[in-house]
SERO-4910 file (N, C-alpha, C, O; in steps of 0.05 Angstrom, whole numbers):
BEGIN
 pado doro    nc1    nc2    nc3   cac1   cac2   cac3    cc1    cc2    cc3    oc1    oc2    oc3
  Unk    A  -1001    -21    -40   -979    -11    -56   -959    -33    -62   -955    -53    -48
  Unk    A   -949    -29    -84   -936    -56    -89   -907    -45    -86   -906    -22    -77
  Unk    A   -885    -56    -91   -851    -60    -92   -843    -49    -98   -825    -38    -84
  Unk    A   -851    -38   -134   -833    -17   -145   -849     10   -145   -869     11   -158
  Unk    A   -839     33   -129   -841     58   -133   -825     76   -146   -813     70   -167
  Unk    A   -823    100   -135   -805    115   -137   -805    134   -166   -822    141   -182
  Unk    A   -770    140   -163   -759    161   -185   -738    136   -204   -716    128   -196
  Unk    A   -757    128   -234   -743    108   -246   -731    119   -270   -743    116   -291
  Unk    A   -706    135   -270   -703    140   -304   -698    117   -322   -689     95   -317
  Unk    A   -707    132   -348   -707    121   -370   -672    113   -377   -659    132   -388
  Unk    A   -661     95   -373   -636    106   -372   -619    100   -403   -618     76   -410
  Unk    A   -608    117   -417   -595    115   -444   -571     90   -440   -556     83   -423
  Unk    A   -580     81   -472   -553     71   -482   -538     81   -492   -543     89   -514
  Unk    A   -505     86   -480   -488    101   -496   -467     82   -514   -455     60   -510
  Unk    A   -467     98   -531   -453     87   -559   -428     99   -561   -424    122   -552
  Unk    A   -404     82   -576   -379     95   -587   -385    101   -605   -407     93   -613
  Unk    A   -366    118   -624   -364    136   -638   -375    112   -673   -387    118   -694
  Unk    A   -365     88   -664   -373     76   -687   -402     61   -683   -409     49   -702
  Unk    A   -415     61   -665   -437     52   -663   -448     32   -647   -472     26   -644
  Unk    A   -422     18   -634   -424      0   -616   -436      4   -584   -443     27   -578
  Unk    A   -438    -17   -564   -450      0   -543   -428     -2   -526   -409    -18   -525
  Unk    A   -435     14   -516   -405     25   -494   -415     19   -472   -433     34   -464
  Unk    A   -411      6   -463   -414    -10   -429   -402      3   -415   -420      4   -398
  Unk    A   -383     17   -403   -365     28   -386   -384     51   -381   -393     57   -359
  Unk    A   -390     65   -409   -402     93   -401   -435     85   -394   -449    105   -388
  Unk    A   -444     63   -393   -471     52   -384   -470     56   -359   -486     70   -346
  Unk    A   -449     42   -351   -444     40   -320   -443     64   -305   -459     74   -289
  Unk    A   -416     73   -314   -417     99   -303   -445    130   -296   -449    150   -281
  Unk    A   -460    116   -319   -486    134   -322   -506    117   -300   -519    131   -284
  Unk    A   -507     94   -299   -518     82   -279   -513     87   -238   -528     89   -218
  Unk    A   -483     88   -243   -476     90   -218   -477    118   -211   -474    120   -187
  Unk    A   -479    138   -222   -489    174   -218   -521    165   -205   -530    175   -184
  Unk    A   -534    148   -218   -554    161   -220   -574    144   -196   -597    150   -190
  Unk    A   -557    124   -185   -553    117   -162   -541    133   -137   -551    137   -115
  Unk    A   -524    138   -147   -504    156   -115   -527    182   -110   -531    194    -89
  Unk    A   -543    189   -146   -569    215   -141   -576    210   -120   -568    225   -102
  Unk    A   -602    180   -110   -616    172   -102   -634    163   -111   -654    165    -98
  Unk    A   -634    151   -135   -670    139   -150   -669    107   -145   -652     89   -144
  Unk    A   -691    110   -143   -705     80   -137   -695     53   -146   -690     32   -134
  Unk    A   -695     64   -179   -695     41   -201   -688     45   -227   -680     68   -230
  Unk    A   -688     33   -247   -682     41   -279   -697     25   -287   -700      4   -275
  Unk    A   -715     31   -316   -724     30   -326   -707     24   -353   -697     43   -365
  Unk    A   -703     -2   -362   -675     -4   -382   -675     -8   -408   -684    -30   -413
  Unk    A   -669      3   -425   -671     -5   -455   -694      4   -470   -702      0   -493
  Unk    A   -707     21   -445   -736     30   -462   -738     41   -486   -728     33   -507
  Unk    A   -749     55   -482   -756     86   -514   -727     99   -509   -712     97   -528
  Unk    A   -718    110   -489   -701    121   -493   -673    111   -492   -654    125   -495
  Unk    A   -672     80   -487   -654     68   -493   -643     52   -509   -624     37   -507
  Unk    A   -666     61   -533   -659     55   -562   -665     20   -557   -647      7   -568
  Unk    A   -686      2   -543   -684    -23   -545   -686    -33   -572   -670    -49   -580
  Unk    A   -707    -22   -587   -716    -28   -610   -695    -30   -635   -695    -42   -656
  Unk    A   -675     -9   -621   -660    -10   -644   -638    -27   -642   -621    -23   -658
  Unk    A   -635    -44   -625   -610    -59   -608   -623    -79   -623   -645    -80   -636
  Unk    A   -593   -105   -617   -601   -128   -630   -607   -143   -605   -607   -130   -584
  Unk    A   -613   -180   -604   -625   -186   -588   -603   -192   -569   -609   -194   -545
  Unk    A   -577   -196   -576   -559   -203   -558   -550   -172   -535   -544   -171   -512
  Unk    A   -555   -147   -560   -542   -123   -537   -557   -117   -533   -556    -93   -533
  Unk    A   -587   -126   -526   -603   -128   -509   -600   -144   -475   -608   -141   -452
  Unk    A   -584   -162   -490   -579   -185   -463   -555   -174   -460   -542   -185   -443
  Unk    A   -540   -151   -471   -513   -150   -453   -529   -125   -433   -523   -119   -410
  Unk    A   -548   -115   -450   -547    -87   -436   -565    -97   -404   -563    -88   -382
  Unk    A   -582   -120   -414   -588   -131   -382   -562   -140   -364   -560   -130   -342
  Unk    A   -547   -155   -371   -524   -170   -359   -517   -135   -337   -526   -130   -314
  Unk    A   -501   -121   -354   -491   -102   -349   -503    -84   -317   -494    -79   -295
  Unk    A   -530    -79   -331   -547    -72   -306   -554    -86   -279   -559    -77   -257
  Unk    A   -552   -107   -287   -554   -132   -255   -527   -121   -249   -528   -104   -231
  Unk    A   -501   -125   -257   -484   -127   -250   -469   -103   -236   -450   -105   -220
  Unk    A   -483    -79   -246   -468    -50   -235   -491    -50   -216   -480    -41   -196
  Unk    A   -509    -53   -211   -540    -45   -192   -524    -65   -167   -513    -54   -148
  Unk    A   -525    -96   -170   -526   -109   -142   -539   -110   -133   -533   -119   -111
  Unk    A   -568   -103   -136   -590   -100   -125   -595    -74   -102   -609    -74    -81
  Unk    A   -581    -57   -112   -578    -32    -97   -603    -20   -101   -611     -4    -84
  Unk    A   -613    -26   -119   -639    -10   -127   -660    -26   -152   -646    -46   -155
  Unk    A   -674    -28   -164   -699    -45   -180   -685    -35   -208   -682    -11   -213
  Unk    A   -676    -55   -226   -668    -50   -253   -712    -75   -267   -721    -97   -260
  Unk    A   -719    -59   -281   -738    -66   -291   -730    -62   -324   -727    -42   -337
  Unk    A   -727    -91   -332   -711    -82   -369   -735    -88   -389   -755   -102   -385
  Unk    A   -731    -77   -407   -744    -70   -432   -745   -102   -446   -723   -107   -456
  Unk    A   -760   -120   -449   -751   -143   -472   -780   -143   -494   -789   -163   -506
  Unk    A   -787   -127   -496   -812   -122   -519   -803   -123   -544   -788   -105   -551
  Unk    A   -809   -141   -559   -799   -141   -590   -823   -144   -615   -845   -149   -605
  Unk    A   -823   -143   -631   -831   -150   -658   -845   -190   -667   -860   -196   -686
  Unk    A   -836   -202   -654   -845   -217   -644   -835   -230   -622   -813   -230   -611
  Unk    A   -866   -249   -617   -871   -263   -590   -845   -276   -580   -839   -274   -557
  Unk    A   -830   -290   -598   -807   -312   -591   -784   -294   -578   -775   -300   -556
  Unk    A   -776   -271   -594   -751   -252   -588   -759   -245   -566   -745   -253   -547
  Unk    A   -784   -227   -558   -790   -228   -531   -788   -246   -515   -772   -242   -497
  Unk    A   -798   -264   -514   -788   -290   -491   -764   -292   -485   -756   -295   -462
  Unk    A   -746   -292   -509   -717   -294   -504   -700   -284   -500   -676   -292   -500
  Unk    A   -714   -256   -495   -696   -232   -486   -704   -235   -452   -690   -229   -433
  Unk    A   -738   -248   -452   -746   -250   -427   -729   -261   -409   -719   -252   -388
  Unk    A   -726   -288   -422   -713   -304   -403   -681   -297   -394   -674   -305   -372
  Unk    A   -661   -282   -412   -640   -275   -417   -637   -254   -390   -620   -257   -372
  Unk    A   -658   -229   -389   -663   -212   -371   -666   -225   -344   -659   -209   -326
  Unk    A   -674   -250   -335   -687   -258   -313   -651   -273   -312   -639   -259   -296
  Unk    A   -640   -286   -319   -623   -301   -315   -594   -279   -312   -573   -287   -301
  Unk    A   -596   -255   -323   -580   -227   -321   -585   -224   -282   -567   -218   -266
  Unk    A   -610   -229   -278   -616   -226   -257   -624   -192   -242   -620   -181   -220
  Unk    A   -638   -184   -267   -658   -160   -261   -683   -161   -245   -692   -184   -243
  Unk    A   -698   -138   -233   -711   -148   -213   -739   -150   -227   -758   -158   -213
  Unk    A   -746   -142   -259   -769   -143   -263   -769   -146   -300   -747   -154   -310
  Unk    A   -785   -142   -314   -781   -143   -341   -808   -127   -350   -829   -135   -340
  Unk    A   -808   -113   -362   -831    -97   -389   -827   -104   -409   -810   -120   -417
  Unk    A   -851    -89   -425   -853   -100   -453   -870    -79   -473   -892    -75   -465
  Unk    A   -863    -68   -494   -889    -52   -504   -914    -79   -525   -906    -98   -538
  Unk    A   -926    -75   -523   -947    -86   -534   -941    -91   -570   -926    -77   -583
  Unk    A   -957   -116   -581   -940   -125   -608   -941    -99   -630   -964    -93   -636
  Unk    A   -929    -90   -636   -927    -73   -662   -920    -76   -688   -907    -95   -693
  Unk    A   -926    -62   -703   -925    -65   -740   -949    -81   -742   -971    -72   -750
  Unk    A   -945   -111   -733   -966   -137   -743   -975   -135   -712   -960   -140   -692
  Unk    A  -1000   -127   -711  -1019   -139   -685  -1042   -138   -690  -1051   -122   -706
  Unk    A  -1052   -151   -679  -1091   -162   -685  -1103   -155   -661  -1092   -141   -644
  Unk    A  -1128   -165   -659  -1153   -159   -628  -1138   -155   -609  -1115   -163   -609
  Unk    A  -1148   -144   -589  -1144   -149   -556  -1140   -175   -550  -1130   -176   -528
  Unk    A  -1144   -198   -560  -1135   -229   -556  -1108   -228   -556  -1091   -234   -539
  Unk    A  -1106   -220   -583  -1074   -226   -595  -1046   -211   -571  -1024   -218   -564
  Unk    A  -1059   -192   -565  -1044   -172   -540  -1039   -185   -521  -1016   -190   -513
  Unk    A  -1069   -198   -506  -1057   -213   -475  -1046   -240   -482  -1032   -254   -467
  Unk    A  -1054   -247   -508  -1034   -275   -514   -999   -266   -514   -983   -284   -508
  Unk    A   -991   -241   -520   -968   -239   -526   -953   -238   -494   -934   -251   -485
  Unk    A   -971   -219   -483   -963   -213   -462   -968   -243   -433   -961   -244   -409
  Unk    A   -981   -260   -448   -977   -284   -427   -952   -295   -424   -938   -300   -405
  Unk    A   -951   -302   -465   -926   -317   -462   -907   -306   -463   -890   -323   -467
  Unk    A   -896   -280   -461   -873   -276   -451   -870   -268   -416   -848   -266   -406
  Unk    A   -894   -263   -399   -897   -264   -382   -888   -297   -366   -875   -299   -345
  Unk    A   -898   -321   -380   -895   -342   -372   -869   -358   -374   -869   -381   -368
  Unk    A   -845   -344   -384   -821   -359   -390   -809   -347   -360   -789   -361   -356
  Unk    A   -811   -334   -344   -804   -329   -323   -818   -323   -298   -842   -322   -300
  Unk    A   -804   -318   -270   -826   -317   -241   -825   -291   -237   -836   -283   -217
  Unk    A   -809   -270   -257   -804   -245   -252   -828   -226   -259   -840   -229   -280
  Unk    A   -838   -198   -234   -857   -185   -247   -857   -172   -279   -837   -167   -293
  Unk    A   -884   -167   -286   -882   -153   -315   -895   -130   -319   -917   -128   -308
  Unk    A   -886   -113   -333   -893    -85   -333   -898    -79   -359   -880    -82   -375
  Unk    A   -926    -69   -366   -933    -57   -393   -916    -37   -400   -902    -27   -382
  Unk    A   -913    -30   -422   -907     -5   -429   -930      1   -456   -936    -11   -476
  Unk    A   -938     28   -442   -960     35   -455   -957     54   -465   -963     73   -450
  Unk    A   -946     65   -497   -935     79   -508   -947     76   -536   -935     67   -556
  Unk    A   -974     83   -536   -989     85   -562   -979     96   -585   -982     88   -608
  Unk    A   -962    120   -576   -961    140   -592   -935    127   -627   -935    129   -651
  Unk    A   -916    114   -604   -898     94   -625   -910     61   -631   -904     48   -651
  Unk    A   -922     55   -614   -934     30   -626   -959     19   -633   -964     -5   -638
  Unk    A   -977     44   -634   -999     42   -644  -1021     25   -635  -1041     21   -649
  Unk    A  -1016     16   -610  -1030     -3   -595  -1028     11   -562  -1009     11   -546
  Unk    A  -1064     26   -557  -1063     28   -527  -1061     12   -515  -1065     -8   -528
  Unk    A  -1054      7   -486  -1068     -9   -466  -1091      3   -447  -1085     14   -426
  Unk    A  -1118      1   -456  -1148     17   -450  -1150     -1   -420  -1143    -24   -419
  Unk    A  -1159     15   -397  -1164      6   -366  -1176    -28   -378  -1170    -49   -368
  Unk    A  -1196    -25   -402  -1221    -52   -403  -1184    -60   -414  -1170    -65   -394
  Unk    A  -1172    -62   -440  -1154    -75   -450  -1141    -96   -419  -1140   -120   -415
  Unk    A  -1133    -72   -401  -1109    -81   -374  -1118   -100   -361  -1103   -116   -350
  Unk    A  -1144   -101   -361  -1172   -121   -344  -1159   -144   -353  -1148   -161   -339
  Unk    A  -1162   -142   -385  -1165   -176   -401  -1135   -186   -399  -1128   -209   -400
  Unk    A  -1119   -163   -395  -1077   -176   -387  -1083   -191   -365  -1081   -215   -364
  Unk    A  -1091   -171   -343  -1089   -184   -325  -1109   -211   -307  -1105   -223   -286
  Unk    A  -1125   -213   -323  -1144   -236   -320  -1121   -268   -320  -1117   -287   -305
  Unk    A  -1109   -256   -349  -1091   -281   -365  -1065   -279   -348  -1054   -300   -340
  Unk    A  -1056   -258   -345  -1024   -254   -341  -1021   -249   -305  -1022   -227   -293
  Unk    A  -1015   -279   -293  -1014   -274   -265   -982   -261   -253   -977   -264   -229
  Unk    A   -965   -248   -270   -941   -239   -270   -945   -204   -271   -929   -186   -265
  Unk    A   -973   -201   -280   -975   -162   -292   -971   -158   -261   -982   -171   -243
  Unk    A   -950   -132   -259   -947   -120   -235   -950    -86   -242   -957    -69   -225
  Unk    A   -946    -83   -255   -951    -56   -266   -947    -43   -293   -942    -56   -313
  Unk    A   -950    -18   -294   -950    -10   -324   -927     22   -333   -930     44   -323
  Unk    A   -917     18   -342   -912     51   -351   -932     64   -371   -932     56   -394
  Unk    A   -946     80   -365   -976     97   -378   -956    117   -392   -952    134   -375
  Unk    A   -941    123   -414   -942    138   -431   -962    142   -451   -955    152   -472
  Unk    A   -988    136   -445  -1013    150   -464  -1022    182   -454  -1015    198   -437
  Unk    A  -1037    180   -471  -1050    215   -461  -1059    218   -450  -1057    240   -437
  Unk    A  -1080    197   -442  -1108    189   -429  -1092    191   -393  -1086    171   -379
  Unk    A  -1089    209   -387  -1071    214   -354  -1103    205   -336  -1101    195   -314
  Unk    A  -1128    210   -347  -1142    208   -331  -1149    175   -329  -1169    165   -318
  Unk    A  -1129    159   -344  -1134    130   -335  -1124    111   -312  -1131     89   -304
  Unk    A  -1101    132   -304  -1082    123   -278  -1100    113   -258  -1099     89   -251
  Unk    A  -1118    131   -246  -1134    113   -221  -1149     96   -230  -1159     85   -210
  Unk    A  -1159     84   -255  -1169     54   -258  -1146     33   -246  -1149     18   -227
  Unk    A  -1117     35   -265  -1102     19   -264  -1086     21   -233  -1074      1   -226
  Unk    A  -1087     40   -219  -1079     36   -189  -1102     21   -169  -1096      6   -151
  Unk    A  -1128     26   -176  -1159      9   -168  -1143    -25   -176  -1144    -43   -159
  Unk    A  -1132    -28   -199  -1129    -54   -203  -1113    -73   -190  -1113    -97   -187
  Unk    A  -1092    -46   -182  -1070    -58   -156  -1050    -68   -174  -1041    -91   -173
  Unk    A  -1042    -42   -197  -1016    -39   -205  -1002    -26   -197  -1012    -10   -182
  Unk    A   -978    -25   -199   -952      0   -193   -954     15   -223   -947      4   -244
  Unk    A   -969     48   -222   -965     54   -243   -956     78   -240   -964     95   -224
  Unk    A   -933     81   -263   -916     98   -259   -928    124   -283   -941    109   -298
  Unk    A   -930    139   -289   -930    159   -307   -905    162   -327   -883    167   -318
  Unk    A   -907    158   -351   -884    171   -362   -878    191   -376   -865    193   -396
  Unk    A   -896    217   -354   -883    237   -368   -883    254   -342   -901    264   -329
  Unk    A   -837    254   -337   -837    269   -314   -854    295   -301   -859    305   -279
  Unk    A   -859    299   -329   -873    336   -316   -891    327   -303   -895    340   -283
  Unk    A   -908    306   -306   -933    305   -284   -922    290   -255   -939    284   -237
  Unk    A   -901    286   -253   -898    267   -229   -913    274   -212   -934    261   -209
  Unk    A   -908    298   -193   -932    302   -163   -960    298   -176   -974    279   -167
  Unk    A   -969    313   -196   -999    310   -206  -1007    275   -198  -1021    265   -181
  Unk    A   -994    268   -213   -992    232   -217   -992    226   -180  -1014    224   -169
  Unk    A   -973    223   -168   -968    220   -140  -1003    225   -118  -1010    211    -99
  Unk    A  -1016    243   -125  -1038    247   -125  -1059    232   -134  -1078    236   -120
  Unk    A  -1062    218   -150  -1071    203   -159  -1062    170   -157  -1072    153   -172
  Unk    A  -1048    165   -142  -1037    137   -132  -1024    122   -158  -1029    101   -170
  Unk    A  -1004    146   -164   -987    127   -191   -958    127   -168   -951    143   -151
  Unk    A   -946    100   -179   -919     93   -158   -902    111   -171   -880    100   -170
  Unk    A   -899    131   -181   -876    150   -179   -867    158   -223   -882    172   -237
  Unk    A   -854    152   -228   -852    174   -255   -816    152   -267   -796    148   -252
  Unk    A   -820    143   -291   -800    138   -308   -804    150   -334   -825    148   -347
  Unk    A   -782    163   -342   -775    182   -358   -750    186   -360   -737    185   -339
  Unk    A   -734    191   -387   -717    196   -398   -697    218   -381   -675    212   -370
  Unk    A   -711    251   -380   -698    269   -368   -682    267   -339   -659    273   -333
  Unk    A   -704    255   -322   -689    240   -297   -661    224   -301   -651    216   -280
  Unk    A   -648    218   -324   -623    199   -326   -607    224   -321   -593    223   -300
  Unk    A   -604    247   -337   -588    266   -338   -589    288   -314   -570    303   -311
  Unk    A   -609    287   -299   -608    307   -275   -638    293   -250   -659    304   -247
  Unk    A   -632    275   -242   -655    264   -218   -652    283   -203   -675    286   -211
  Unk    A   -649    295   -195   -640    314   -158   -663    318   -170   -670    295   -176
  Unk    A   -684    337   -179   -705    356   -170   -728    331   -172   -748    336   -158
  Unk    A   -728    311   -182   -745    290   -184   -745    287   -157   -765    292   -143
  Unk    A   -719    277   -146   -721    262   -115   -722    279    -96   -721    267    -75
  Unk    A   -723    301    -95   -730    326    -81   -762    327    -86   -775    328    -66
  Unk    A   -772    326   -103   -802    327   -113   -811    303    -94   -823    312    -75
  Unk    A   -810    282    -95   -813    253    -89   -812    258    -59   -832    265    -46
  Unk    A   -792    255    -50   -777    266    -20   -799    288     -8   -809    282     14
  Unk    A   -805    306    -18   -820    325     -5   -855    313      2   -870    309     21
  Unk    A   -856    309    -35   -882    296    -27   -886    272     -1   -899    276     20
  Unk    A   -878    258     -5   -872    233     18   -866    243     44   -865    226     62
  Unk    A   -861    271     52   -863    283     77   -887    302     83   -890    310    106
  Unk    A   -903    308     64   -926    323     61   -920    349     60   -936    363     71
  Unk    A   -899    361     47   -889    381     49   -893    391     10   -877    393     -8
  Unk    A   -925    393     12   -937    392    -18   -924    420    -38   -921    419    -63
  Unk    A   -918    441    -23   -910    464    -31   -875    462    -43   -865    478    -60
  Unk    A   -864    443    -32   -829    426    -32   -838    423    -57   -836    440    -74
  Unk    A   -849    401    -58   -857    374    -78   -868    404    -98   -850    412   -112
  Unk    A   -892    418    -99   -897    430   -128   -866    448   -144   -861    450   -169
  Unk    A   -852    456   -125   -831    477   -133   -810    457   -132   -787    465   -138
  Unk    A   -813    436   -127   -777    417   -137   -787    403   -176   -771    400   -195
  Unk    A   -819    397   -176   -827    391   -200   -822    413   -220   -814    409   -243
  Unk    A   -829    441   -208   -824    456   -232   -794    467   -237   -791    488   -250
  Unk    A   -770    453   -225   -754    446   -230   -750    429   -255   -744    431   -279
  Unk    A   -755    415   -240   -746    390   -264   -761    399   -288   -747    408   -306
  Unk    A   -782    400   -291   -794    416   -312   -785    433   -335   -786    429   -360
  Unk    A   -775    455   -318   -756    475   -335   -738    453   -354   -729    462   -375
  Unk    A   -732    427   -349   -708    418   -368   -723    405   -408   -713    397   -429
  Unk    A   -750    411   -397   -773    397   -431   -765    416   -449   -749    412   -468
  Unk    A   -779    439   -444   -775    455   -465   -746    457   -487   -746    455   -512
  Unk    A   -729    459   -475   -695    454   -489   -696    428   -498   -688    422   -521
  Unk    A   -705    412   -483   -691    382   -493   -714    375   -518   -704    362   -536
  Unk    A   -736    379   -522   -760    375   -540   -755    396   -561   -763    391   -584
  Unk    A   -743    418   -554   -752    434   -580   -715    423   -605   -711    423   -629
  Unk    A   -694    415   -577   -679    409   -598   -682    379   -604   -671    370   -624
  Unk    A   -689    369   -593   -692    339   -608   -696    306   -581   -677    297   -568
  Unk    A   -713    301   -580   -714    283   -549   -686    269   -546   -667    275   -532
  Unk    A   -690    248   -565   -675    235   -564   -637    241   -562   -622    240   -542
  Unk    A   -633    244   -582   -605    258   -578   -590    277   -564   -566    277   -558
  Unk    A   -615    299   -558   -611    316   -532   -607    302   -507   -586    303   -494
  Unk    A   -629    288   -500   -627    273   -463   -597    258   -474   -579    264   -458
  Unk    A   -587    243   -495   -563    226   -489   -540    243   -495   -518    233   -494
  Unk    A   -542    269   -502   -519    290   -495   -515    304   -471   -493    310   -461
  Unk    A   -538    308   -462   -531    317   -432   -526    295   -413   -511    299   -394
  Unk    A   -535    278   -416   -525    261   -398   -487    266   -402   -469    275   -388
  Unk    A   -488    258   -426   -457    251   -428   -434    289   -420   -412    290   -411
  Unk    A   -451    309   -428   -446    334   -423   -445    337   -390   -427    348   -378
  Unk    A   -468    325   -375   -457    330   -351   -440    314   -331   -434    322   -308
  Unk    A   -434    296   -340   -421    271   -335   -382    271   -348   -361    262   -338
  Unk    A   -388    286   -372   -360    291   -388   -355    275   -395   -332    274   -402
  Unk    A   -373    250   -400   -363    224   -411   -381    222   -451   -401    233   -458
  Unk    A   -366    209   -464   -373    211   -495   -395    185   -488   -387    163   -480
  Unk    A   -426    193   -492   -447    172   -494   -453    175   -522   -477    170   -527
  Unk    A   -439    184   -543   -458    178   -576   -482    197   -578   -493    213   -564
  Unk    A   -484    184   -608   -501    188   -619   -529    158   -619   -526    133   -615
  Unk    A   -551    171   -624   -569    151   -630   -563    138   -652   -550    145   -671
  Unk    A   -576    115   -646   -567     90   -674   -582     99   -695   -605     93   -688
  Unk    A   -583    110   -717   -600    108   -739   -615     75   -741   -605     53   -736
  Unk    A   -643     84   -751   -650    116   -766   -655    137   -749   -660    159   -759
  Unk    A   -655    135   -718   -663    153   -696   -649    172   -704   -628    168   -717
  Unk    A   -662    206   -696   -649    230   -704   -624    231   -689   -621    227   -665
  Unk    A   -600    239   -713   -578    237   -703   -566    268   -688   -578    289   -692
  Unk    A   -541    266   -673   -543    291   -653   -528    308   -674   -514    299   -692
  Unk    A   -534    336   -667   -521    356   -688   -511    378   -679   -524    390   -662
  Unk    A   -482    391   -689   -481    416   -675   -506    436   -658   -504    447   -637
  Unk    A   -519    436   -669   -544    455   -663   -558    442   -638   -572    455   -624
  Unk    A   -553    420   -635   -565    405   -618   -551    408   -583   -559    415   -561
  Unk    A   -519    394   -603   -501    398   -578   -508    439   -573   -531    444   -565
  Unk    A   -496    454   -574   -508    486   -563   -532    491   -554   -536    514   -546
  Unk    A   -555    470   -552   -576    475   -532   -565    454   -511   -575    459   -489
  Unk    A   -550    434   -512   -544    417   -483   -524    440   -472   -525    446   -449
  Unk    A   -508    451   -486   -489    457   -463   -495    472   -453   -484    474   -431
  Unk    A   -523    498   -461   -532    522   -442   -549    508   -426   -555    521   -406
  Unk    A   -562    484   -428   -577    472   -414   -553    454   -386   -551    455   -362
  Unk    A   -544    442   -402   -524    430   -377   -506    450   -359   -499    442   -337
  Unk    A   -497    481   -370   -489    488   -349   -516    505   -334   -514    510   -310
  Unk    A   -541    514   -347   -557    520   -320   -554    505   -298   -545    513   -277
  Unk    A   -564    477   -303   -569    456   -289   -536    455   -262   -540    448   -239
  Unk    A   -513    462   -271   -493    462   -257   -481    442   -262   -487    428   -281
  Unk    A   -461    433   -244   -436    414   -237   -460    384   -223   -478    390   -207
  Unk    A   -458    360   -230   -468    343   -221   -458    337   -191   -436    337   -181
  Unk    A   -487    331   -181   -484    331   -140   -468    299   -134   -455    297   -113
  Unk    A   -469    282   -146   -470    255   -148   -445    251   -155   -453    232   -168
  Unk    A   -428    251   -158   -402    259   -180   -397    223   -181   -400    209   -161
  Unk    A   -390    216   -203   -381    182   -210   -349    179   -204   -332    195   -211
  Unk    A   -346    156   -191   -316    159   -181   -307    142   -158   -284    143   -150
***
């Protein structure tokens, strides 16, 4: 088993009202979700709008995270870009922020063979001594990472430490744990399923806005108390349906900010922006869920 386990949310970037990123309310969303109990963050991913960030509030949004964490727990940041160079230089920016790890999604728009992939992923693997973590999210970048693909990373890339598996293919997890990755699932609803199958634990978006039933899930499992662990998952569970049918994105970064009471924005366009109709499924959703256990303060 390798270093990084656990319950890693996806954790949002929150924005002011004009579009800028709001660091205060970063923090504050960070340090909840810490006092929860999770492992680690997962930073700037899909749901932290990396893609849509420029390359510097990329490096603030690493700065920021070393700096509120302290190493309290594994900040693993997002520096995957459009090209190879911006990645490196978000790489190195992240490692000198002093995060404990760095990912990347695989090249998109312009990418070629399975060559062109572990070439990308060397050299931004090689501008630092820090582990590196796929992010394997076909669905937006149009490029799997296939068990044979992970083989040919990791042949080249003596930095691959693990992967986030957002593909469909769930039945590929025990290749890439055989390989003696840390692989996480990213899609909370399967966490115990996954846990069963020797994936290091679940990063996902929904976990930023309410971890307790995650780490209750996690917690149980890890005591063998399998019946805990199925009924704390279908907890957390109950929170997809609302947040998917009104909109992923803008929903998870309203409830966050709904249960928190703090203003986290809107998504940056062109991401779907949040809408009355949107906000009235967070708030019947945020008060099921209750008063946050963690309170920031």
């Amino acid at each position: 088993m390798g270093e990084f386990r656990g319950v890693y949310p996806a954790i949002i970037t929150p924005m002011t009202p004009d579009g800028e990123i709001n660091e205060t309310a970063f923090r504050e969303v960070m340090e909840y979700n810490i006092r929860a109990g999770v492992h680690g963050f997962w930073v700037a991913g899909g749901t932290g709008e990396s893609i849509l960030l420029t390359e510097d509030e990329n490096g603030r949004i690493a700065e920021a995270a070393a700096d509120q964490n302290r190493g309290r727990v594994k900040n693993i940041m997002h520096v995957g870009a459009a090209t190879t160079a911006q990645a490196a230089r978000q790489a190195e920016r992240a490692a000198r922020a002093g995060v404990e790890a760095i990912c990347a999604v695989p090249p998109f728009f312009y990418h070629g063979p399975d060559d062109d992939v572990v070439e990308y992923y060397r050299a931004v693997g090689a501008v630092t001594d820090l582990p590196l973590f796929i992010y394997n999210l076909p669905g937006a970048t149009g490029v799997e990472i296939t068990p044979d693909l992970a083989d040919k990373i990791q042949e080249k890339v003596p930095q691959l430490a693990g992967l986030k598996h957002s593909a469909p293919n769930f039945w590929n997890i025990p290749h890439f744990v055989k390989m003696g990755l840390d692989c996480f699932t990213g899609s909370g609803m399967l966490m115990v399923p996954a846990l069963t199958l020797g994936a290091a634990g679940t990063i996902d978006g929904p976990p930023c806005a309410a971890p307790e039933p995650w780490i209750a899930a996690w917690d149980a499992y890890h005591a063998g108390d399998i019946k805990a662990a199925e009924a704390a998952q279908e907890r957390a569970n109950e929170m997809y349906p609302p947040l998917l049918s009104a909109g992923y994105l803008p929903a998870v970064k309203a409830l966050v900010g709904e249960r928190l009471r703090i203003d986290c924005g809107s998504p940056r366009p062109p991401a779907p922006q949040l809408t009355p109709e949107i906000m009235e499924v967070v708030r019947t959703e945020a008060a099921r869920l209750g008063p946050v256990q963690a309170p920031v303060g």
